[in-house]
MOPAC internal coordinates of N, CA, C and O (Angstrom, degrees):
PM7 1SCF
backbone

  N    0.0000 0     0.00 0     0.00 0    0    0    0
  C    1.4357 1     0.00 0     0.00 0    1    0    0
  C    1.5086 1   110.05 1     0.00 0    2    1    0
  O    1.2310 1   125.81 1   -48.14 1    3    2    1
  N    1.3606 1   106.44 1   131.86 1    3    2    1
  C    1.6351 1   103.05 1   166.26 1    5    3    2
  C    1.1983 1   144.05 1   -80.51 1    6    5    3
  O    1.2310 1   108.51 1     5.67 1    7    6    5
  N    1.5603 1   139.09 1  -174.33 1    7    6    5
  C    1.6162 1   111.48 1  -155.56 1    9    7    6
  C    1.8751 1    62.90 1  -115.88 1   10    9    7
  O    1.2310 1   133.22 1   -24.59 1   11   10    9
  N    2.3102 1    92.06 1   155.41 1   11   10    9
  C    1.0671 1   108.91 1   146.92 1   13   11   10
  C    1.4785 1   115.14 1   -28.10 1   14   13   11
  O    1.2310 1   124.98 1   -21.69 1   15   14   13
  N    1.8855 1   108.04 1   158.31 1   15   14   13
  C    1.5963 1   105.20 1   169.20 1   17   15   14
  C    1.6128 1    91.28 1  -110.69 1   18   17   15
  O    1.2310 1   112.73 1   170.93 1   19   18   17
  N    1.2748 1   131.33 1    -9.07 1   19   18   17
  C    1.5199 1   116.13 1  -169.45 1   21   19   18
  C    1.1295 1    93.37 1  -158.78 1   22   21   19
  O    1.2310 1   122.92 1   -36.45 1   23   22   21
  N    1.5868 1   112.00 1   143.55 1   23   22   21
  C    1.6092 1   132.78 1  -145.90 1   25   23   22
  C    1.6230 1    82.68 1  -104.37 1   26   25   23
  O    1.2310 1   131.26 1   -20.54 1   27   26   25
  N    1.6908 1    95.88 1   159.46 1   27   26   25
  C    1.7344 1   114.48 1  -167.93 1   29   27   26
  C    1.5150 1    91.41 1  -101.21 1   30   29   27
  O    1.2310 1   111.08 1   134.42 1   31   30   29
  N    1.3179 1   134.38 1   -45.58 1   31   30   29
  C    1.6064 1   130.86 1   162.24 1   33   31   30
  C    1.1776 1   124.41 1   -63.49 1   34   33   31
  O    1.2310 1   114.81 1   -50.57 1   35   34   33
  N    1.0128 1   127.44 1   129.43 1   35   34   33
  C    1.4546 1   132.65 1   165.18 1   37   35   34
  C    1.6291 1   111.58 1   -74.76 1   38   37   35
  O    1.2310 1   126.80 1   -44.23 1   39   38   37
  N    2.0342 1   104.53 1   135.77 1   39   38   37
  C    1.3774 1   101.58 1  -152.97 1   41   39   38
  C    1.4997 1   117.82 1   -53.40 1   42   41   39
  O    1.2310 1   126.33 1   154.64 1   43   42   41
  N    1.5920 1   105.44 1   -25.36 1   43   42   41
  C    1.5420 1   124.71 1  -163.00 1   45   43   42
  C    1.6705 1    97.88 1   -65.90 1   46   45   43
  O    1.2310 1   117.23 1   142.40 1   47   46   45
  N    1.3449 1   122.87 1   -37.60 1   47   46   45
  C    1.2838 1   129.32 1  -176.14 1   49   47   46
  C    1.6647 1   109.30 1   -81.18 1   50   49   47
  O    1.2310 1   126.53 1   160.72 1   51   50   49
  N    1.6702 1   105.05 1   -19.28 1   51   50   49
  C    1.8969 1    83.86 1  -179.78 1   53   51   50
  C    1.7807 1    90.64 1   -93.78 1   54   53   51
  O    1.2310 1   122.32 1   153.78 1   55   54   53
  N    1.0952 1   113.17 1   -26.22 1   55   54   53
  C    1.4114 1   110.33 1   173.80 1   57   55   54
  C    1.8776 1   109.53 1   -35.45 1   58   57   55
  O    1.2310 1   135.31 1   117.05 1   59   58   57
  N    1.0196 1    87.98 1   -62.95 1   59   58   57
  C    2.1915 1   103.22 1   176.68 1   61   59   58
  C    1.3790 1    95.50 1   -52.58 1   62   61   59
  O    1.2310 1   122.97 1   105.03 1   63   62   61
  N    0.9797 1   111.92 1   -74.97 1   63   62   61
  C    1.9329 1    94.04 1  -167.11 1   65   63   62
  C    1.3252 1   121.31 1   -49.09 1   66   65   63
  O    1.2310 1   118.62 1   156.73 1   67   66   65
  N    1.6629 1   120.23 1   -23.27 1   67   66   65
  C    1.3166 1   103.57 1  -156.98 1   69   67   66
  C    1.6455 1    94.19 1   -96.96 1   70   69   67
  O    1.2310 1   128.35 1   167.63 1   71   70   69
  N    1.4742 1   101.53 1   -12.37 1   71   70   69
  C    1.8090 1    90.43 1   158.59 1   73   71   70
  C    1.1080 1   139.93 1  -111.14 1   74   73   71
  O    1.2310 1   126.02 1  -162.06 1   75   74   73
  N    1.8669 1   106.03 1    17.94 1   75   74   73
  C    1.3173 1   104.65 1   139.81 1   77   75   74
  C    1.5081 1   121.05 1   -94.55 1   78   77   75
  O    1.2310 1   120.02 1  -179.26 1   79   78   77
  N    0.9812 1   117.56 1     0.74 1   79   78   77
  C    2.1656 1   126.38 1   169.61 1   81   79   78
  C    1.4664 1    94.06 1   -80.65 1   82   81   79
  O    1.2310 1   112.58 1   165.12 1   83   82   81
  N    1.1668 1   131.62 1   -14.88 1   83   82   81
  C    1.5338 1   111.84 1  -143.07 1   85   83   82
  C    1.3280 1   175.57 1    23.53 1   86   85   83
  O    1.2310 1   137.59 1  -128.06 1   87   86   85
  N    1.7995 1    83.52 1    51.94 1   87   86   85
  C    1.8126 1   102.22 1  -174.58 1   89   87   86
  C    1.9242 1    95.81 1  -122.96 1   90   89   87
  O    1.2310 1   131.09 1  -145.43 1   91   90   89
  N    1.1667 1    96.21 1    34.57 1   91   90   89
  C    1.9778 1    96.73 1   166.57 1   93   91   90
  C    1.4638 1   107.02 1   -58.28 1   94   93   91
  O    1.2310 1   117.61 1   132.24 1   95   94   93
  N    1.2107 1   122.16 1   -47.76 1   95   94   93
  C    1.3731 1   119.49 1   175.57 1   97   95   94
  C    1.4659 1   122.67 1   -51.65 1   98   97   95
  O    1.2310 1   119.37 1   117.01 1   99   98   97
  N    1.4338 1   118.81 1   -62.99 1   99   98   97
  C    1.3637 1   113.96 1   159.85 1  101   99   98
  C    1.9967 1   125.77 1   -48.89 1  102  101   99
  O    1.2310 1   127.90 1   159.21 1  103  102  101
  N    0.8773 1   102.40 1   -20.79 1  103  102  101
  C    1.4320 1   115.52 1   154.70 1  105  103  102
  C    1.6190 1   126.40 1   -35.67 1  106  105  103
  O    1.2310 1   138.73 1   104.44 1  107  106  105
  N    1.9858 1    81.29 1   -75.56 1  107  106  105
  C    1.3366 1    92.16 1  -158.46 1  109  107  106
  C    1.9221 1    93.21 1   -94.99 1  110  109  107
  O    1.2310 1   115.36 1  -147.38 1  111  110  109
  N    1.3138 1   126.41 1    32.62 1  111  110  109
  C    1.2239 1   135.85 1  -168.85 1  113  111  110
  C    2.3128 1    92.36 1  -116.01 1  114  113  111
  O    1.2310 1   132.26 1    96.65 1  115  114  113
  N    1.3643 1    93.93 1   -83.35 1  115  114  113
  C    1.4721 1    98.10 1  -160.85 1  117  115  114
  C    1.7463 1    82.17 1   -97.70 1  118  117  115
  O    1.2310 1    97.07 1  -146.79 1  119  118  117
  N    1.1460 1   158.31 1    33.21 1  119  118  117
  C    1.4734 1   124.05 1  -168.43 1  121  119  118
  C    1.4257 1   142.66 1    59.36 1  122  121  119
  O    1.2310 1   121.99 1   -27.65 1  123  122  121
  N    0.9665 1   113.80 1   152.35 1  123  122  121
  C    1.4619 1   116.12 1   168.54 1  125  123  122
  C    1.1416 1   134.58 1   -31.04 1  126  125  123
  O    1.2310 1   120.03 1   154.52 1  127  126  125
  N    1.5975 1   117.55 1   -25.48 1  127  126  125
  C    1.5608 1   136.06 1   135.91 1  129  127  126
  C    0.9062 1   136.94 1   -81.55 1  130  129  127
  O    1.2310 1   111.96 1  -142.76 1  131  130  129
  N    1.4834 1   132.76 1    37.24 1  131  130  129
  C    1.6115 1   153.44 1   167.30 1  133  131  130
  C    1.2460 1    84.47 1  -111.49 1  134  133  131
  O    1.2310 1   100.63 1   168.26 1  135  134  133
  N    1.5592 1   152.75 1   -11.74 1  135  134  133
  C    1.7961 1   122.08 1  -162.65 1  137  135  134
  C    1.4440 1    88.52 1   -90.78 1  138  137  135
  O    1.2310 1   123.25 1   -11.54 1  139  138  137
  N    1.3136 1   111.37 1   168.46 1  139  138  137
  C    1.5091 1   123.60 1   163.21 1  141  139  138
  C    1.2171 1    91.79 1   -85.06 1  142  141  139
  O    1.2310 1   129.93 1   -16.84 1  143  142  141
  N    1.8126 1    98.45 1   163.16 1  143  142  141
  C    1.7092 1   115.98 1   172.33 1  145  143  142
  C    1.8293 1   108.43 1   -67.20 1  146  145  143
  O    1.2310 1   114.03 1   162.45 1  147  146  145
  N    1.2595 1   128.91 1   -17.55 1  147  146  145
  C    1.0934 1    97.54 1  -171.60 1  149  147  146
  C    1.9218 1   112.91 1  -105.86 1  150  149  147
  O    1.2310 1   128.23 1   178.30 1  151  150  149
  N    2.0412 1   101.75 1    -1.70 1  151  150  149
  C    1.5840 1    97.29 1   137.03 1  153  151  150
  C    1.6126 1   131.62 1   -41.62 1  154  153  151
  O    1.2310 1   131.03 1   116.44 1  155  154  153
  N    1.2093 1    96.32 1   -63.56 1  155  154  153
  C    1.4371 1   112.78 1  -172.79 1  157  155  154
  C    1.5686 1   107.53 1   -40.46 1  158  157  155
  O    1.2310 1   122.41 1   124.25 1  159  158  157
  N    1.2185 1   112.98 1   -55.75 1  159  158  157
  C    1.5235 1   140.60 1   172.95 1  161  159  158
  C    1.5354 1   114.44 1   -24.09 1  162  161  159
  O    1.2310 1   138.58 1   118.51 1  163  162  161
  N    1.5681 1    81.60 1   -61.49 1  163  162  161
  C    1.4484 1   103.50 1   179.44 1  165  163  162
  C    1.4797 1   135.88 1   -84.15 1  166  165  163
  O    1.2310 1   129.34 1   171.97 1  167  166  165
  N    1.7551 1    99.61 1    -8.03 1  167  166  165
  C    1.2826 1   101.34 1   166.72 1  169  167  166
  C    1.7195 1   117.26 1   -86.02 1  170  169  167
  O    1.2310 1   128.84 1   166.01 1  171  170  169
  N    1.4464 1   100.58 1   -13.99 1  171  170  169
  C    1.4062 1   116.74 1  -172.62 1  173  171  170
  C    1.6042 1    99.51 1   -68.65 1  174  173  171
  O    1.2310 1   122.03 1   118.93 1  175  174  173
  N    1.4775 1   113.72 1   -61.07 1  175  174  173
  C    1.6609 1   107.87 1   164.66 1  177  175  174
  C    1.0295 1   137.45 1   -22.73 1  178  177  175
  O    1.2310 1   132.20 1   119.59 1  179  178  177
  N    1.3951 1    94.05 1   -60.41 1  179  178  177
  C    1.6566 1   109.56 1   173.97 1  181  179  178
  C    1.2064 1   111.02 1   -53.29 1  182  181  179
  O    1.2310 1   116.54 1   137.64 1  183  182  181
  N    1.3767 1   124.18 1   -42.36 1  183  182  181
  C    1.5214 1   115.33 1  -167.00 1  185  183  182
  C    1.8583 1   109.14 1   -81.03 1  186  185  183
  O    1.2310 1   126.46 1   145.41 1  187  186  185
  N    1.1252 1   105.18 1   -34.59 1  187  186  185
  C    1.6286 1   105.96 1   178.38 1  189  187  186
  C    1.8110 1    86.71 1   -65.80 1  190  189  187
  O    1.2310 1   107.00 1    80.13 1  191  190  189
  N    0.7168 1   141.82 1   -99.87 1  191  190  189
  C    1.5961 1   141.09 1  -173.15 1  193  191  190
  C    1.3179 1   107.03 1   -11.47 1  194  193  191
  O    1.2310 1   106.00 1   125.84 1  195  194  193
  N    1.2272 1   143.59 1   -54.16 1  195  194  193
  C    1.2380 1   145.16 1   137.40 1  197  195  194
  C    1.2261 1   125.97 1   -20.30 1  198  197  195
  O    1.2310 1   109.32 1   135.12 1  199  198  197
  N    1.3890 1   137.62 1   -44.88 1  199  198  197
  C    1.1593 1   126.39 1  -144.56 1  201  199  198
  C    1.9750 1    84.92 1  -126.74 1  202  201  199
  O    1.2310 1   116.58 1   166.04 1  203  202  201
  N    1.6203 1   124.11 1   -13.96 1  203  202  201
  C    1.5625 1   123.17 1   168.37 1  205  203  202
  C    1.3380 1   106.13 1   -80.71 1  206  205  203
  O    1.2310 1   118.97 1   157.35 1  207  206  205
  N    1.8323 1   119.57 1   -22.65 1  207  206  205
  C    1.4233 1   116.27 1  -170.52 1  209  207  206
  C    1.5941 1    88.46 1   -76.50 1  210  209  207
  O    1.2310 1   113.03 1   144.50 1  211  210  209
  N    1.0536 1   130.77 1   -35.50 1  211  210  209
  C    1.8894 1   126.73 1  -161.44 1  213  211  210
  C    1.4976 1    99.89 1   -75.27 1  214  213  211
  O    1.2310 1   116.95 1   147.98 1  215  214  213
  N    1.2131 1   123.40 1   -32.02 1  215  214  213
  C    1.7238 1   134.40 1  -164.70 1  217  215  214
  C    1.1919 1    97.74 1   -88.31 1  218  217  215
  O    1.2310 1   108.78 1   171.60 1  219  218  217
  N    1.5850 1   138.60 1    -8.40 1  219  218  217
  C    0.8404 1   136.88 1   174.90 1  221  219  218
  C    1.6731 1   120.97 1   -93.69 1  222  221  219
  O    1.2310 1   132.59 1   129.61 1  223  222  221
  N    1.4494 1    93.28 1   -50.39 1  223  222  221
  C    1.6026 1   109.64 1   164.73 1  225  223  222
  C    1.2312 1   129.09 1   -74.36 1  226  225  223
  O    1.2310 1   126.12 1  -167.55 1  227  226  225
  N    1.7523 1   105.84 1    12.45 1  227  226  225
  C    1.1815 1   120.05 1  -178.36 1  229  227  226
  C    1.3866 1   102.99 1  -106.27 1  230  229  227
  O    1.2310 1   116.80 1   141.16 1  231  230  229
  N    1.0552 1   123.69 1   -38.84 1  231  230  229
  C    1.4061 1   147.65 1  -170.18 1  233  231  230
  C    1.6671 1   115.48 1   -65.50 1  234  233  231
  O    1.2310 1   127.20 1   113.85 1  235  234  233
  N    1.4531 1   103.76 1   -66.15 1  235  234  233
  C    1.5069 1   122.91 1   177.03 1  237  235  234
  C    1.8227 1   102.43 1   -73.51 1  238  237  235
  O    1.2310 1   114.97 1   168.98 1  239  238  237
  N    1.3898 1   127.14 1   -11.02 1  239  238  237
  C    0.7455 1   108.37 1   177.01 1  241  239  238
  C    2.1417 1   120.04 1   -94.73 1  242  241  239
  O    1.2310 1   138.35 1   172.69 1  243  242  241
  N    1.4122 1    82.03 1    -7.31 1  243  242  241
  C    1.9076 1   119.21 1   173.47 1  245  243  242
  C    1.5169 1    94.91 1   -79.97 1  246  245  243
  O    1.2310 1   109.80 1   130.80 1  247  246  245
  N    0.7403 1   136.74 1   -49.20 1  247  246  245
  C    1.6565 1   140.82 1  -178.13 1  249  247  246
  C    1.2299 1   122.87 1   -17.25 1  250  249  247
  O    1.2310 1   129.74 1   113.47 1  251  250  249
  N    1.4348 1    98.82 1   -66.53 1  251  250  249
  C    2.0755 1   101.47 1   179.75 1  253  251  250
  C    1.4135 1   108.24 1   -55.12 1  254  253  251
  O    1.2310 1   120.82 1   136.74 1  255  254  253
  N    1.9000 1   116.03 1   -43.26 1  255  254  253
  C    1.3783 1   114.97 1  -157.39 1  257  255  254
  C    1.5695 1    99.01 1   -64.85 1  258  257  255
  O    1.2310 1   125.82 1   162.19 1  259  258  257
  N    1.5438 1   106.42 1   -17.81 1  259  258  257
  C    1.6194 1    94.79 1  -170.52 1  261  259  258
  C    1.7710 1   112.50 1   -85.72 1  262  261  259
  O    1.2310 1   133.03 1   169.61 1  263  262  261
  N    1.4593 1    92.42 1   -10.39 1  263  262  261
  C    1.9123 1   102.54 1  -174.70 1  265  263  262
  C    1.5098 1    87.76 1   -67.57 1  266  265  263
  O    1.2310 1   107.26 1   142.73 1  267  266  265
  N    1.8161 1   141.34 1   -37.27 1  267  266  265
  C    1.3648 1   113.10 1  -139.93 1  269  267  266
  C    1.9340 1    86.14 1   -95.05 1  270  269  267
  O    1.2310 1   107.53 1  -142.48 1  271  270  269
  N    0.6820 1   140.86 1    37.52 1  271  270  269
  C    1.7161 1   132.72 1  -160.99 1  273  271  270
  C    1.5334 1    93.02 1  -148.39 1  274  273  271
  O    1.2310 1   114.92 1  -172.38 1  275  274  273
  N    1.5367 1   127.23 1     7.62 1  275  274  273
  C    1.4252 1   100.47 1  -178.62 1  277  275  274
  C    1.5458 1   124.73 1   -90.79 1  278  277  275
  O    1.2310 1   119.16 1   -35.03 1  279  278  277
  N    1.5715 1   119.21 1   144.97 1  279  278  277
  C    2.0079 1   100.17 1  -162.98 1  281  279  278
  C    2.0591 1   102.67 1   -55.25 1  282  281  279
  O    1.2310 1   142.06 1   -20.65 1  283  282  281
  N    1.3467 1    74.78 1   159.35 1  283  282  281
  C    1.2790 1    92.38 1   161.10 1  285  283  282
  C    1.6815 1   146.80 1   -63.16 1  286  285  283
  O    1.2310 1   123.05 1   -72.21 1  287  286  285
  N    1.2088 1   111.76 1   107.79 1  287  286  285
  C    1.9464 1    97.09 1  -159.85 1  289  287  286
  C    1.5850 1   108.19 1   -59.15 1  290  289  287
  O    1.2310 1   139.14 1   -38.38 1  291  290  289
  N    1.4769 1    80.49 1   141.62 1  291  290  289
  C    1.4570 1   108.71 1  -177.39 1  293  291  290
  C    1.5455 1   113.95 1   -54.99 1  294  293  291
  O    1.2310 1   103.56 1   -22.68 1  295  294  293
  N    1.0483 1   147.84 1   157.32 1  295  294  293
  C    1.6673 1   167.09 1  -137.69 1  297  295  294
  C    1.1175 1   116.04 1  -154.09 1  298  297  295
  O    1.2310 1   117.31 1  -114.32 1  299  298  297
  N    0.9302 1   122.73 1    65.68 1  299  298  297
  C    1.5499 1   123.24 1   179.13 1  301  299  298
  C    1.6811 1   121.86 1   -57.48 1  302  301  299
  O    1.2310 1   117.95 1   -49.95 1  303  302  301
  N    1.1506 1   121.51 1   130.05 1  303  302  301
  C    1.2388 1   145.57 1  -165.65 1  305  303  302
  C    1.4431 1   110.54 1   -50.04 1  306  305  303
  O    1.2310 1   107.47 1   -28.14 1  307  306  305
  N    1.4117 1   140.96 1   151.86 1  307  306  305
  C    1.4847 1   118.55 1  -175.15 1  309  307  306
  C    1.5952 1    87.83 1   -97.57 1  310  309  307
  O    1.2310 1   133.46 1   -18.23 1  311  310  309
  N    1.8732 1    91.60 1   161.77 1  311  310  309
  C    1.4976 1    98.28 1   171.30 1  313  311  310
  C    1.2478 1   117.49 1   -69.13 1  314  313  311
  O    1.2310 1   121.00 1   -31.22 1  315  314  313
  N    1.5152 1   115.69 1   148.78 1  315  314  313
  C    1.7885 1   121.61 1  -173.43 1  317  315  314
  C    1.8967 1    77.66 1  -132.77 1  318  317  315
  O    1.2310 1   127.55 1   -42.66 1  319  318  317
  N    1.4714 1   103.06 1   137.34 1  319  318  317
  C    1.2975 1   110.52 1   163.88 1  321  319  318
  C    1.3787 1   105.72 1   -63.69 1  322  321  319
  O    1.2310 1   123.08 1    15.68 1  323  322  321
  N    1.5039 1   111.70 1  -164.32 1  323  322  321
  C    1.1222 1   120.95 1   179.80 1  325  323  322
  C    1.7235 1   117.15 1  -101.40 1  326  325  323
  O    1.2310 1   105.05 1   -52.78 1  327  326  325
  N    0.9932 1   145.26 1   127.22 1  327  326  325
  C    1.2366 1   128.25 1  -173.31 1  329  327  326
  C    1.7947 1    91.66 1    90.99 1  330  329  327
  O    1.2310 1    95.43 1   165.43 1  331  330  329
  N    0.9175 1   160.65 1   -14.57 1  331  330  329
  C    1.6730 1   142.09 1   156.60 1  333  331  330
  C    1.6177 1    98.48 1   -81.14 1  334  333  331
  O    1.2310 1   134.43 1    -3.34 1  335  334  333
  N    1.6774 1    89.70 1   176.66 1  335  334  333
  C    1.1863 1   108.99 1  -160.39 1  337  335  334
  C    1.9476 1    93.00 1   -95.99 1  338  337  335
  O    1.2310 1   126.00 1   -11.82 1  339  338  337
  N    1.2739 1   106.08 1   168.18 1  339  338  337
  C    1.5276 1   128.26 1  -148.39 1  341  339  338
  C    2.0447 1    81.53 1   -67.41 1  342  341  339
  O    1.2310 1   123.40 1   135.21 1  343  342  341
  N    1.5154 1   111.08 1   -44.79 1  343  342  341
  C    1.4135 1   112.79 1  -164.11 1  345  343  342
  C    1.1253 1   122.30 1  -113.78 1  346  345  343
  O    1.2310 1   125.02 1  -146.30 1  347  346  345
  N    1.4230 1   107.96 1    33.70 1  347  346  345
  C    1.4522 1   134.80 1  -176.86 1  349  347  346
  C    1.7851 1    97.83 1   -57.23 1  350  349  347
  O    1.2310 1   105.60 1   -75.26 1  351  350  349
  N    1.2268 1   144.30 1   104.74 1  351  350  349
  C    1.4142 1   104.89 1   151.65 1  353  351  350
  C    2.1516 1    80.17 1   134.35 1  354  353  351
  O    1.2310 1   130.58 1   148.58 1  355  354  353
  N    1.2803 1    97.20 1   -31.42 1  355  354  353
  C    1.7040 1    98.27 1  -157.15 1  357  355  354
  C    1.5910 1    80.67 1   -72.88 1  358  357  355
  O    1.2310 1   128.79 1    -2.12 1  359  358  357
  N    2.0032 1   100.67 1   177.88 1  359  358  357
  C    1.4767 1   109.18 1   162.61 1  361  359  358
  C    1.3194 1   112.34 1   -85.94 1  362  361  359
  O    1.2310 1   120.52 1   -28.77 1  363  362  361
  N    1.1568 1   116.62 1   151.23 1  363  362  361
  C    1.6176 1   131.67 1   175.40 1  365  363  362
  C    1.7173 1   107.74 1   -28.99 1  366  365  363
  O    1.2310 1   112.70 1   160.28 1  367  366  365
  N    1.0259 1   131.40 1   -19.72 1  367  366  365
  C    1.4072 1   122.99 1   175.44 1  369  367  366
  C    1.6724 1   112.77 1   -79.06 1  370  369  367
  O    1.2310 1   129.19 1   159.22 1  371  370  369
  N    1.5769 1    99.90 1   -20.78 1  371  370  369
  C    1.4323 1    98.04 1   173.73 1  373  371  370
  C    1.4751 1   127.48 1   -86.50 1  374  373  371
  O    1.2310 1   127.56 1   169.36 1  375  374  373
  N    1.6763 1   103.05 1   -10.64 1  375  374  373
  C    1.2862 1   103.64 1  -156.92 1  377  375  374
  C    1.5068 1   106.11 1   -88.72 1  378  377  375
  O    1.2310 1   117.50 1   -64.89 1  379  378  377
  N    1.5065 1   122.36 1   115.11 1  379  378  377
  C    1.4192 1   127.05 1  -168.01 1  381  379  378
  C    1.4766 1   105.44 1  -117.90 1  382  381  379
  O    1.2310 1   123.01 1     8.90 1  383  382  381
  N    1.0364 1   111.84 1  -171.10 1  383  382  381
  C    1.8377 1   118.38 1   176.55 1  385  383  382
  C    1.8857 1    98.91 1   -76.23 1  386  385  383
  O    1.2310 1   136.97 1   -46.49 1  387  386  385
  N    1.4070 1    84.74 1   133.51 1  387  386  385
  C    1.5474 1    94.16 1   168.73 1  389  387  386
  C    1.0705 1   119.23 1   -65.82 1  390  389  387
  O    1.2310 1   113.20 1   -37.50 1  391  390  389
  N    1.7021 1   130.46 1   142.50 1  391  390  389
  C    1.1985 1   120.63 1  -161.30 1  393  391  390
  C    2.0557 1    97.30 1  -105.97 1  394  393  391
  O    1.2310 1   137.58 1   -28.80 1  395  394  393
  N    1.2333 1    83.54 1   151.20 1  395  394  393
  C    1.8431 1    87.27 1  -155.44 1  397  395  394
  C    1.3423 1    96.25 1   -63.19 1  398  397  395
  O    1.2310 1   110.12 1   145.74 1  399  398  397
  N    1.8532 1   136.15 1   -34.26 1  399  398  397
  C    0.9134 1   117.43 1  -178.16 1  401  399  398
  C    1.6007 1   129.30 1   -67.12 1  402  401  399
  O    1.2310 1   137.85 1   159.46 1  403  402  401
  N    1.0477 1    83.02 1   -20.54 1  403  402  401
  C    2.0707 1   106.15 1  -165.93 1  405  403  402
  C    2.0779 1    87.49 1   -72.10 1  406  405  403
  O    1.2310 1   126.66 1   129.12 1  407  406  405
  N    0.9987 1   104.79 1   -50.88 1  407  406  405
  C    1.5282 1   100.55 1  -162.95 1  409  407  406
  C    1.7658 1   100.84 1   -98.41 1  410  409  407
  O    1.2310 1   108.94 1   162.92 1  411  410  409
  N    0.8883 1   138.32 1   -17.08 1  411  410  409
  C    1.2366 1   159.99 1   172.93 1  413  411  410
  C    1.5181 1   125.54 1    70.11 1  414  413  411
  O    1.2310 1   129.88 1  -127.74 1  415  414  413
  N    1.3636 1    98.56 1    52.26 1  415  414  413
  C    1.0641 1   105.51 1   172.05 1  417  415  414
  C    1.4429 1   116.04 1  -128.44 1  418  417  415
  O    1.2310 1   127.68 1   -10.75 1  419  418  417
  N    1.0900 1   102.82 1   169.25 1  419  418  417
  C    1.5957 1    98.62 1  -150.10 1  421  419  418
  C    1.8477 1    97.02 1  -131.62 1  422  421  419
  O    1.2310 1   126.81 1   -26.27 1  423  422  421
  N    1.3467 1   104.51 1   153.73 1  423  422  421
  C    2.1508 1   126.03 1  -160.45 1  425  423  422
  C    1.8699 1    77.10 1   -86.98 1  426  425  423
  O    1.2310 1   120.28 1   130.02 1  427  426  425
  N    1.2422 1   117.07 1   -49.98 1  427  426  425
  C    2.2263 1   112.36 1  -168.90 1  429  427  426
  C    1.4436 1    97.15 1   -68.68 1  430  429  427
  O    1.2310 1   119.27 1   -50.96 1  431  430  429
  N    1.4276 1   118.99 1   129.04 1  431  430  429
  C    1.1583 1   139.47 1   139.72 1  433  431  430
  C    1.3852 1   107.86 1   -52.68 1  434  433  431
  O    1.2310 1   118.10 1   -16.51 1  435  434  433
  N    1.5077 1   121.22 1   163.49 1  435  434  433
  C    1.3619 1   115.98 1   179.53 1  437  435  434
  C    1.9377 1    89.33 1  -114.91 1  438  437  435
  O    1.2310 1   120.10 1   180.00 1  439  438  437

């Protein structure tokens, strides 16, 4: 298998981890091939931990914008017995012509 041709960290950023891990010295001594594998390991951690802490503070910080967009709660209909009319009960602004299907009666004579 071949090696990557271009690194997923930017050098300035593995630079930071390896001096907060503390092997910058071996770094800046033999290279990037002076760390042991389980530096390497560990800088890789660091960076996923890094980069879930930002997705996080990215997220919760998306939060409110998502509170102003949520639907509107639903309204449930008042109860109408059975046999009254659809606007039995409403104020006079509601009270309209019964609709023939709702009450079942029908405008055609047979």
């Amino acid at each position: 298998m071949g090696r990557r041709s271009r690194g997923v960290m930017s050098e300035s950023f593995k630079y930071e981890l390896a001096k907060d891990l503390g092997f910058y010295e071996t770094v800046q001594r033999d290279g990037w091939g002076g760390i042991r594998t389980k530096d390497a390991g560990n800088m890789v951690k660091r960076a996923i931990q890094i980069a879930e802490q930002a997705l996080a503070n990215q997220q919760s910080a998306a939060a409110p914008v998502r509170e102003q967009f949520r639907p509107a709660p639903v309204v449930s209909q008042p109860y109408v017995p059975y046999g009254q009319p659809p606007y039995a009960g409403l104020p006079p602004a509601y009270a309209i012509a019964p609709n023939p299907v709702q009450t079942g009666y029908s405008s055609f004579a047979p």
